[in-house]
N, C-alpha and C positions, 0 to 999 in steps of 0.2 A: 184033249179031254173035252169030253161035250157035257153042256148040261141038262139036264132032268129033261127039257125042252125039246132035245135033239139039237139043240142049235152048239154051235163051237165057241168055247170062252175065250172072249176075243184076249183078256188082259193076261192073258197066258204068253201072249206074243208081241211084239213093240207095236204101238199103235202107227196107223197106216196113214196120218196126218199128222204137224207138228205146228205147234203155234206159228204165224207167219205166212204156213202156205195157203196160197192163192188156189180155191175151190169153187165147182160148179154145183147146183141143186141138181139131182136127176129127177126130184119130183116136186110139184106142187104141193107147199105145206100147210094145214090151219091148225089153227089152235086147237089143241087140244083139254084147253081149260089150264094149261099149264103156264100159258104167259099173262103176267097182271095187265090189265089197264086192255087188252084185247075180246073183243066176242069170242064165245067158240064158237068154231066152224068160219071164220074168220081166216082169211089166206093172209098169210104172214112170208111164207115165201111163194116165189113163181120156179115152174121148172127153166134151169137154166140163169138164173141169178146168181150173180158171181159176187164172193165172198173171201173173207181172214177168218181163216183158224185164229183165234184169240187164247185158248186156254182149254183142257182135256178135264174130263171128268170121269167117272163110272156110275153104272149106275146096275145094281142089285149084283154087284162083286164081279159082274160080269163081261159088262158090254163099257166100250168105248162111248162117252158120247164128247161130241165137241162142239166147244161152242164160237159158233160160227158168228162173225160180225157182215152182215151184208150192210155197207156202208150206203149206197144206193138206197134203203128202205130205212138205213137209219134204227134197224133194229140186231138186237143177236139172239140167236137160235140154237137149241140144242139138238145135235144131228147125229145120226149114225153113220158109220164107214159107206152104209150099200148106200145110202141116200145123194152121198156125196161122188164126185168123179171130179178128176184134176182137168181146167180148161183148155182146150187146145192150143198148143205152140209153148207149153211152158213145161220145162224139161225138171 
């Protein structure tokens, strides 16, 4: 099923990361105004920083977001499935 968007409702389907797995950034992240104590426009992650699924969420009934612990930066992130890719050599 799609929504209004055109885009596919992801939670229609099991989500594609699970607390625990070991995850890469495909993109450079900044704040969006959405994390406290940060500027926006503020890089919070780098492409390519490797991260813990911590905990799943949704967000507008729709989309998976997960939140990501890059332990490295000592911060956690709320990420989408396309933003994310599993790191090489980990099955």
């Amino acid at each position: 099923m799609m929504s209004p968007d055109d885009q596919p409702i992801e939670i229609y389907a099991p989500p594609v990361y699970m607390p625990g797995d070991k995850v890469r950034s495909r993109l450079t992240i900044r704040n969006d105004g959405t994390m406290w104590g940060v500027e926006i426009g503020e890089i919070v992650v780098r492409k390519g920083d490797v991260g813990y699924v911590r905990d799943i969420g949704t967000y507008l009934q729709q989309f998976y977001i997960y939140a990501v612990d890059f332990i490295d930066r000592g911060t956690v992130v709320g990420m989408r499935a396309r933003e994310l890719t599993e790191p090489e050599g980990v099955q």
